[in-house]
VEXDREN-2710 file (C-alpha; in Angstrom, 1 decimal):
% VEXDREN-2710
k/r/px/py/pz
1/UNK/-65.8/35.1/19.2
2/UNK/-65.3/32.3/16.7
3/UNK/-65.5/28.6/17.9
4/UNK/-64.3/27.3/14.6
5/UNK/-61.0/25.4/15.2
6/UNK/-57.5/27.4/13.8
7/UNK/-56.0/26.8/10.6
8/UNK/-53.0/24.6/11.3
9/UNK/-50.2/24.9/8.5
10/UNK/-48.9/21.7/7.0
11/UNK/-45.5/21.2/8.0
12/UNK/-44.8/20.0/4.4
13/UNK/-45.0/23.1/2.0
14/UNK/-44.4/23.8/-1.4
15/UNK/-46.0/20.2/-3.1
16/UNK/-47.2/20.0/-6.1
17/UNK/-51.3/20.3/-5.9
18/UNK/-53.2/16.8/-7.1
19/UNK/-54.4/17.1/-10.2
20/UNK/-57.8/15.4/-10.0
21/UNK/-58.9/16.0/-13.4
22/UNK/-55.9/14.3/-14.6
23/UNK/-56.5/11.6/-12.4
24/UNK/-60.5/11.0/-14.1
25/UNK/-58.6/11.2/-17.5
26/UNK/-56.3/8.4/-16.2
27/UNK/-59.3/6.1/-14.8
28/UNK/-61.1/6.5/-18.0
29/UNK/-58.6/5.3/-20.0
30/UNK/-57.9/2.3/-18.1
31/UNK/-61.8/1.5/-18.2
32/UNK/-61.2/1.1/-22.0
33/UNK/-58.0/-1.7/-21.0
34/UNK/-58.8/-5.1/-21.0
35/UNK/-56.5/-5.9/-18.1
36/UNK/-58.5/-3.6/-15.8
37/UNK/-61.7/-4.9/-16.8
38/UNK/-62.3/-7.0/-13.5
39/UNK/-61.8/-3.3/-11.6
40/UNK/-64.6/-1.7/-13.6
41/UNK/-66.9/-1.0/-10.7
42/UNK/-63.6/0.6/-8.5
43/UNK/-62.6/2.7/-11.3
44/UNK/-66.1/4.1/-12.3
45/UNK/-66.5/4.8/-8.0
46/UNK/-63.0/6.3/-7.5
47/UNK/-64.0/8.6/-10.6
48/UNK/-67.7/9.8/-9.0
49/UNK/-65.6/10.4/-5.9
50/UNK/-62.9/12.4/-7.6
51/UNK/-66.1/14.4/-9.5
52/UNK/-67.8/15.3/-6.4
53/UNK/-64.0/16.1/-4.3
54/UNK/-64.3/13.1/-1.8
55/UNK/-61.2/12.1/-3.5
56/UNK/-58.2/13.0/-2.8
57/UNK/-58.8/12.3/0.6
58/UNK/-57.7/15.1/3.4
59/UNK/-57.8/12.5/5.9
60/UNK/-56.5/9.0/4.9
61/UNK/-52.9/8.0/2.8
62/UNK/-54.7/5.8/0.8
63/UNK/-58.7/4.9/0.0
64/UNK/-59.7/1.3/-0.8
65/UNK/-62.4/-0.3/-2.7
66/UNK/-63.6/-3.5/-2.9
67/UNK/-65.7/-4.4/-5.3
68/UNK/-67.1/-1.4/-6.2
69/UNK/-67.4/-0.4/-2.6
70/UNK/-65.4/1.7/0.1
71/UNK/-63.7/-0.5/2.5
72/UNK/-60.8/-0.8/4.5
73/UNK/-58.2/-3.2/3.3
74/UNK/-59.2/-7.1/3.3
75/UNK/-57.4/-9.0/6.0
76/UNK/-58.2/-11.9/3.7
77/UNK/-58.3/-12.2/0.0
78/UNK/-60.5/-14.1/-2.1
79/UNK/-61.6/-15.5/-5.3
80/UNK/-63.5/-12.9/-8.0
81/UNK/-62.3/-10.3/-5.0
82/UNK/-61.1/-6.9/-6.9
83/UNK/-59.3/-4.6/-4.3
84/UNK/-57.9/-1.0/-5.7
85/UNK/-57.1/2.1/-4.1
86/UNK/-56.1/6.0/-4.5
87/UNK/-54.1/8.4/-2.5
88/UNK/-50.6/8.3/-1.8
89/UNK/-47.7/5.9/-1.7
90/UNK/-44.1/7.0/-0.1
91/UNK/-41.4/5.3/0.9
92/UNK/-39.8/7.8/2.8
93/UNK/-36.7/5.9/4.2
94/UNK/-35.2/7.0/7.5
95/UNK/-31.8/8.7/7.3
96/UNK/-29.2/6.7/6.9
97/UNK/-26.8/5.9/10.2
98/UNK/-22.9/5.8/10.6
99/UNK/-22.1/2.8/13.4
100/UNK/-21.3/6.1/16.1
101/UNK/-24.8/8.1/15.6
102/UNK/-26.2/4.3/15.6
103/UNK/-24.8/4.3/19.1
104/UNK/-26.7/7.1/20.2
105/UNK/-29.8/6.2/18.6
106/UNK/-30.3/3.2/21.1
107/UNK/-31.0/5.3/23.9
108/UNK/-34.1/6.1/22.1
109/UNK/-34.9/2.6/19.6
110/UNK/-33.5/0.0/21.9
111/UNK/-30.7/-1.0/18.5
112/UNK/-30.1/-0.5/15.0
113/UNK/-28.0/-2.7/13.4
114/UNK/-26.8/-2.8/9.4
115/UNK/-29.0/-4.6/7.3
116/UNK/-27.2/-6.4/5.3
117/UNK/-23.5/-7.5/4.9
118/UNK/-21.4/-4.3/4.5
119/UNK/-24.4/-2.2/4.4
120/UNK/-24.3/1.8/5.1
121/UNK/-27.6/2.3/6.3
122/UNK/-29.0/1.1/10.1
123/UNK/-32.6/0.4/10.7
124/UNK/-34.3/-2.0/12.3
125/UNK/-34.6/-5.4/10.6
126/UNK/-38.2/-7.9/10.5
127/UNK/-37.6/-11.4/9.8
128/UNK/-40.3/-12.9/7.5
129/UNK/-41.3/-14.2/4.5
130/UNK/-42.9/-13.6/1.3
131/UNK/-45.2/-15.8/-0.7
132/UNK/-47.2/-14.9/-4.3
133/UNK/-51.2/-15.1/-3.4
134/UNK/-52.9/-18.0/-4.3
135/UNK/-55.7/-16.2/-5.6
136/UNK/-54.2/-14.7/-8.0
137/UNK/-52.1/-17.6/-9.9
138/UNK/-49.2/-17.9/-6.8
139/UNK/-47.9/-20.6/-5.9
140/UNK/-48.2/-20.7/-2.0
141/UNK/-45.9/-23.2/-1.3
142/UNK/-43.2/-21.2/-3.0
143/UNK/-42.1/-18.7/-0.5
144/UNK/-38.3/-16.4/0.5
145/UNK/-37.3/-15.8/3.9
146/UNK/-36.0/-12.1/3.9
147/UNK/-35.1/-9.2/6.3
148/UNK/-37.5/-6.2/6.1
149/UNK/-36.2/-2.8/7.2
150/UNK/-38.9/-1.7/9.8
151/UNK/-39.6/2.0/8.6
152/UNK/-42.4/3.9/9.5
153/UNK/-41.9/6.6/6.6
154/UNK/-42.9/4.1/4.4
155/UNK/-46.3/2.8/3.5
156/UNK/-45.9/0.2/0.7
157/UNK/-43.8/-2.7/0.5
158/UNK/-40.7/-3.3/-1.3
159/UNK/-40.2/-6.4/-3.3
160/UNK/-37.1/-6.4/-5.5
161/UNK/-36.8/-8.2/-8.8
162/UNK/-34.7/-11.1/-7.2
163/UNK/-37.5/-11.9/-4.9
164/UNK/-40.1/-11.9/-7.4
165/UNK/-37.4/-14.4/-9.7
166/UNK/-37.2/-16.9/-6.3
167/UNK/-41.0/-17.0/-6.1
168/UNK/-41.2/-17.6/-9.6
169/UNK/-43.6/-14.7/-10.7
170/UNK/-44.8/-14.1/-14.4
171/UNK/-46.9/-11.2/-14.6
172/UNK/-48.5/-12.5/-17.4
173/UNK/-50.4/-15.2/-15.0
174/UNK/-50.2/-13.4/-12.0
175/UNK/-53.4/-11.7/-12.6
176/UNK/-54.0/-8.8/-9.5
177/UNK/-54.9/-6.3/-12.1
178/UNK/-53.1/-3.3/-10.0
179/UNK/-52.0/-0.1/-12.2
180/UNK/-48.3/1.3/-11.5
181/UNK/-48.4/3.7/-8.9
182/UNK/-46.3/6.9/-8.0
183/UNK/-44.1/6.6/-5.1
184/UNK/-42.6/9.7/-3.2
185/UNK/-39.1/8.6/-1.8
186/UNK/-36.6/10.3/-0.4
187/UNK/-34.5/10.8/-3.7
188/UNK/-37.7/12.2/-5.4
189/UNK/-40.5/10.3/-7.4
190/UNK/-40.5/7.2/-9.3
191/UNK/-43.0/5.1/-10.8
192/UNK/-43.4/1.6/-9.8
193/UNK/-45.3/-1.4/-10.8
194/UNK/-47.5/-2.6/-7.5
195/UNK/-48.7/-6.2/-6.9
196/UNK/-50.1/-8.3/-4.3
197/UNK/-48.3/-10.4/-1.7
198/UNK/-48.5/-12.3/1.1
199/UNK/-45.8/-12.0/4.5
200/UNK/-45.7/-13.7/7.4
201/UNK/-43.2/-12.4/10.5
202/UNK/-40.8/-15.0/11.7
203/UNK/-38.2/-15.7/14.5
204/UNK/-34.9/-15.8/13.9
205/UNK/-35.0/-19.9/14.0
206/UNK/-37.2/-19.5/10.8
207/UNK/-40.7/-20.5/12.8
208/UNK/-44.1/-18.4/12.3
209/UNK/-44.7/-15.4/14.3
210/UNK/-47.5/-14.4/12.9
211/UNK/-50.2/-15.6/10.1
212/UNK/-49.7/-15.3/6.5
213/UNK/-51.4/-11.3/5.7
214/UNK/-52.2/-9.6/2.5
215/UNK/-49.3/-6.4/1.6
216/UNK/-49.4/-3.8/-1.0
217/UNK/-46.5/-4.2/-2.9
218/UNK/-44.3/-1.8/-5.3
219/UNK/-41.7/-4.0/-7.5
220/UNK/-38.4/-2.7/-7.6
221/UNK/-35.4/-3.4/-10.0
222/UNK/-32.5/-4.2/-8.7
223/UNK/-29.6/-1.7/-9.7
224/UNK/-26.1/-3.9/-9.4
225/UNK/-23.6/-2.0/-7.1
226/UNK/-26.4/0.4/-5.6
227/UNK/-27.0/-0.1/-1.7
228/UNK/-31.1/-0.6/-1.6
229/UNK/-33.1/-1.5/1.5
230/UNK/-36.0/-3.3/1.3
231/UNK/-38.8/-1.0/3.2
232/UNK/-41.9/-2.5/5.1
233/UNK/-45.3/-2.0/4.3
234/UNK/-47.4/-0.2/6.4
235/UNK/-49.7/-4.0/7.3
236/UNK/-46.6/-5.6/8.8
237/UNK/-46.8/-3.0/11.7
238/UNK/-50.0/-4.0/12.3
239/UNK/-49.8/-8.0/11.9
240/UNK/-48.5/-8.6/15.2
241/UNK/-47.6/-6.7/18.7
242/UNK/-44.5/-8.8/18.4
243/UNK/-43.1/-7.2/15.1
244/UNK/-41.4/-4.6/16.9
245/UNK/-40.5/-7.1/19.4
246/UNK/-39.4/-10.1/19.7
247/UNK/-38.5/-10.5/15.9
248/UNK/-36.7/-7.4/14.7
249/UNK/-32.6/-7.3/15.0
END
């Protein structure tokens, strides 16, 4: 009688496979772009790994490197660092909630609330902050309080255009050499830019809840007259055990 463990079928079906020999074409290239030069050594590894099937990984979202070097992601970020990763970015946003089902739902999430004035959709909300990383040109004295839509089918950041404008970012000196990445949302997929930033939780009088931490960021543009949420990052969860506390609405 066989030991082996059973075949569990993926409750997802029907994706499209990943193409890892299109992926090594698309790391080559960027080996030849002078923008990615400082990632050399995490290209050239994720490409070895995507050669000998390490990569895509069956186990993790995403895979980091670090200089040339598997690692998890840096709580801290410093100079001549060069952090990249492959794998998979969604931002799966929970359904939205009419005011009655929201009702409902608190028997189960303590309360949803809308997120913003005259908004459709009901989530919890984190208060916090962003900043632009010193490291990498920002100025960190520069920084927008914002409400961050706590949701766990999503594993990269939002930062919308008008944030980026407040915090004064140029991405021609903010130099975190990150390649756009493909999201999976709920509407389907889109590419977006990715940078580094910086959060920090808050309380609703404005003081720290938490120290400034590094988040994986996807830039998106605002679309005037379209409801958008601004989606957490999967780091936030983690930053504190009062996130989901003390310092959501």
């Amino acid at each position: 009688m066989s030991t082996a463990p059973p075949y569990f079928h993926p409750a997802t079906i029907g994706s499209v496979p990943f193409d890892s020999a299109s992926r090594i074409c698309d790391l080559q290239q960027l080996l030849s772009d002078k923008k990615y030069e400082s990632q050399k050594e995490n290209i050239l590894l994720a490409i070895r790994m995507y050669e000998t099937g390490e990569l895509p990984s069956q186990t993790k979202a995403r895979v980091w490197f670090v200089n040339g070097k598997v690692a998890d992601f840096p709580a801290e970020f410093t100079q001549g660092m060069a952090v990249w990763w492959e794998g998979r970015a969604y931002q799966l946003m929970q359904a939205a909630q009419t005011p009655q089902v929201a009702l409902v739902s608190q028997m189960a999430h303590s309360a949803s609330y809308p997120l913003g004035p005259g908004a459709q959709s009901y989530m919890h909300g984190i208060f916090a902050r962003f900043r632009l990383m010193a490291v990498y040109g920002g100025d960190p004295n520069v920084t927008i309080p914002v409400i961050i839509a706590n949701d766990t089918g999503s594993n990269a950041q939002t930062i919308f255009t008008t944030d980026l404008t407040h915090l004064g970012y140029d991405p021609n000196t903010y130099q975190c050499g990150l390649h756009p990445a493909i999201i999976t949302t709920a509407n389907g997929v889109v590419v977006r830019q990715q940078i580094y930033i910086e959060v920090q939780v808050c309380r609703v009088d404005g003081t720290a809840a938490s120290p400034w931490f590094p988040e994986l960021a996807v830039i998106t543009p605002v679309s005037p007259g379209v409801e958008q949420t601004r989606l957490s990052g999967e780091h936030i969860r983690n930053c504190s055990g009062e996130c989901n506390t003390l310092h959501c609405y």
